[in-house]
C-alpha positions in Angstrom: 0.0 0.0 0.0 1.1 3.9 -0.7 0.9 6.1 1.7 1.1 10.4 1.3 3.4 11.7 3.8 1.0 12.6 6.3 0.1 9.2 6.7 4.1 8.5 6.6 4.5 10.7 9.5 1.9 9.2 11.2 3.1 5.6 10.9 6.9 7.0 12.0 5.9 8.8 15.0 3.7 6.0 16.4 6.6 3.3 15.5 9.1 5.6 17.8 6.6 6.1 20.8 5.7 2.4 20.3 9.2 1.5 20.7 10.2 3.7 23.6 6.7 4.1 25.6 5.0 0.8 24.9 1.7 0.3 22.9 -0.2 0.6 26.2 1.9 3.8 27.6 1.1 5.2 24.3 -2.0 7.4 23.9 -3.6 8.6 19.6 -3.1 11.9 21.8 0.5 11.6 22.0 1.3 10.2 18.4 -0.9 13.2 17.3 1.8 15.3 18.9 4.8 14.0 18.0 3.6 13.7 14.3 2.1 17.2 14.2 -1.6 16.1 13.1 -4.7 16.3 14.7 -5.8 13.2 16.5 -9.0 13.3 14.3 -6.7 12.5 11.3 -4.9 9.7 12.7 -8.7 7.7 12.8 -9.8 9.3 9.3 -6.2 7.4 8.1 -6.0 4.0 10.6 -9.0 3.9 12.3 -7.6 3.1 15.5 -4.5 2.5 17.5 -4.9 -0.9 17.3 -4.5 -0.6 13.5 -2.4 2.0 13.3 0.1 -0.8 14.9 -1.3 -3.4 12.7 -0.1 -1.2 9.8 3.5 -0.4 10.5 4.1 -4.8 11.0 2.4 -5.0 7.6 4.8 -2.4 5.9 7.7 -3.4 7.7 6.8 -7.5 7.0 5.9 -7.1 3.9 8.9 -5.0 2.6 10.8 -7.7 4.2 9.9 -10.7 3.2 10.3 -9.3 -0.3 14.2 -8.2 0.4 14.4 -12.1 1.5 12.7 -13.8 -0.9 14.7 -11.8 -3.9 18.2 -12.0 -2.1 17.6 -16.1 -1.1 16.7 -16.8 -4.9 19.1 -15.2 -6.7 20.8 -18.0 -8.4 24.0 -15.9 -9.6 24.9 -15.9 -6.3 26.8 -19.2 -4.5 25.0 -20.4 -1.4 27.6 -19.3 0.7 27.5 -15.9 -0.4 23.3 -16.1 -0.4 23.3 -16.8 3.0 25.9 -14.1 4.1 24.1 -11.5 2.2 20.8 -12.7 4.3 23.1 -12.1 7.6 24.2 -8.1 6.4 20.9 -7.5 5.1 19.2 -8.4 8.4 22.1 -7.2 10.6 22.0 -3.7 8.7 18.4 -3.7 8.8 17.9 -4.2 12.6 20.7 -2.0 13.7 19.4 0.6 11.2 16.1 0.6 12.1 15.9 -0.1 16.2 12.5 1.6 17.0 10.7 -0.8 14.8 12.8 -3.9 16.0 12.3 -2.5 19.7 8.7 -2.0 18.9 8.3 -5.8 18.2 10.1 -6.9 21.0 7.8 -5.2 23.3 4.8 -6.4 21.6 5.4 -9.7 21.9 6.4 -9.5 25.5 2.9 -8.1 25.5 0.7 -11.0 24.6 -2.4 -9.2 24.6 -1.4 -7.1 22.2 -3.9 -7.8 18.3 -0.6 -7.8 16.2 0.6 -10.6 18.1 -0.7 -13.4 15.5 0.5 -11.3 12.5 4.3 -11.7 14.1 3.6 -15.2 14.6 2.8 -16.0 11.0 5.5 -13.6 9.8 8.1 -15.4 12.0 6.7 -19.0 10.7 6.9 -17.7 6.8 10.2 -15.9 7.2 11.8 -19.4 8.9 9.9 -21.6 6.2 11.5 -19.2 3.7 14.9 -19.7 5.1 14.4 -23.5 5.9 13.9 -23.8 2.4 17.0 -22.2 1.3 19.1 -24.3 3.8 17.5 -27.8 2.8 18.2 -26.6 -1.3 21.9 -26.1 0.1 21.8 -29.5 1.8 20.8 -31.0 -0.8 23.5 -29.7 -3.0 25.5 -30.9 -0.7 26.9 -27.5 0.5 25.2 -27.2 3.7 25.4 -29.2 6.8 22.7 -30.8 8.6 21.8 -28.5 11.0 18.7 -27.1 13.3 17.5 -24.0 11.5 15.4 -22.7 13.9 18.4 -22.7 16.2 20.3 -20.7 13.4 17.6 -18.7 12.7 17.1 -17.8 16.7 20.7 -17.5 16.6 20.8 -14.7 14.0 17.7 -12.9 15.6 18.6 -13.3 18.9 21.9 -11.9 19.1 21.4 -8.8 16.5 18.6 -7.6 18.7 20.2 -8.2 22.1 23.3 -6.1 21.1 21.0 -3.7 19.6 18.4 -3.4 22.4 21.6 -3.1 24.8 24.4 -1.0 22.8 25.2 1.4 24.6 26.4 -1.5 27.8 27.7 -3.0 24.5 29.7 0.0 23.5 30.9 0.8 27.3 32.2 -3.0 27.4 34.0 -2.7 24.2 35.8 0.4 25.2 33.6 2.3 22.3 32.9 5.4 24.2 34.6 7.3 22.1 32.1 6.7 18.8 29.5 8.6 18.0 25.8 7.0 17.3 26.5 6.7 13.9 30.1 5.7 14.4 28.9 3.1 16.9 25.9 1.8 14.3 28.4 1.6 11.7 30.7 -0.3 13.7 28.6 -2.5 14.6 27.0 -4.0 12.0 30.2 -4.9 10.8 31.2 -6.3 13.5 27.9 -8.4 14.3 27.8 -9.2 10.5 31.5 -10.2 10.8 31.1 -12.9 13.8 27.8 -14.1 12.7 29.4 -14.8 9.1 32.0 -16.6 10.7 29.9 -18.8 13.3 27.5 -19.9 10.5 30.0 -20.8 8.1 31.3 -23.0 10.9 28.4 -24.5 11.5 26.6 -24.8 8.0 29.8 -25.7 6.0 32.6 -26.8 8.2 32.5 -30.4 9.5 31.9 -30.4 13.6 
């Protein structure tokens, strides 16, 4: 779906307050303010906070899920390379987008939360996607037999740790000299870097 810029605005200001306040701690009243709209507009354009939510998983998802599905199938590439692209891409993506990844982490902690069942069937497409990809490997004989979900968890699960927690990250690291965008550079090399490494050990290398 397109959506004019107010609507844009809309959709950006409620994914920040989301993120940092909580669907629940966050009030039409306050996205109204932080997008500079009157709160009227926000149910001409969503209807309700409840699907004002509902459509920033549905842009986010579905501009994902196409990023994967063109970078997992593009047979120019080897499988090697297929799957470290799908580590930058969602490393870079994360990292470079934390109040919508911070968003989701809270809304699944919140189980009564509508959008819940749309992350569900996101998460089960996204790892049937990539379970597909690693069995095609497999089956070439250039992958390993391995747990997917486990990789999969693996890749989510430490990207959004280290983003959720960056700044103990950076003080551990001795990184207080960065800036933000020094920092988010830095690590998405980094976290690209390691996770490359790791999953080439365990898809490729014999244990």
């Amino acid at each position: 779906m397109e959506y004019n810029q107010k609507q844009i605005s809309i959709l950006e200001a409620a994914e920040q307050l989301f993120a940092s306040q909580g669907f629940h701690g966050t009030s039409v009243r306050d996205i109204a303010h932080e997008a500079d709209v009157n709160i009227a507009m926000i149910s001409y354009y969503f209807g309700s906070k409840e699907k004002l939510i509902e459509a920033i998983f549905i842009k986010r998802i579905y501009a994902w899920k196409l990023v994967l599905d063109d970078l997992l199938k593009d047979n120019t590439q080897s499988f090697e390379a297929r799957f470290d692209r799908l580590v930058e891409t969602y490393v870079q993506r994360v990292i470079s987008n934390p109040c919508f990844h911070l968003m989701m982490i809270r809304a699944q902690i919140q189980t009564d939360i509508n959008v819940n069942g749309l992350i569900h069937e996101n998460k089960k497409e996204v790892y049937g996607i990539i379970d597909g990809f690693i069995k095609e490997g497999q089956e070439k004989g250039v992958f390993n037999e391995v747990d997917t979900l486990m990789v999969v968890s693996t890749l989510l699960g430490t990207t959004n740790h280290i983003m959720s927690t960056k700044h103990h990250f950076q003080r551990l690291s001795n990184l207080e000299h960065l800036s933000d965008e020094q920092l988010q550079e830095y690590l998405i090399i980094h976290i690209s870097t390691y996770l490359k490494k790791l999953f080439k050990a365990i898809l490729i290398h014999e244990a």
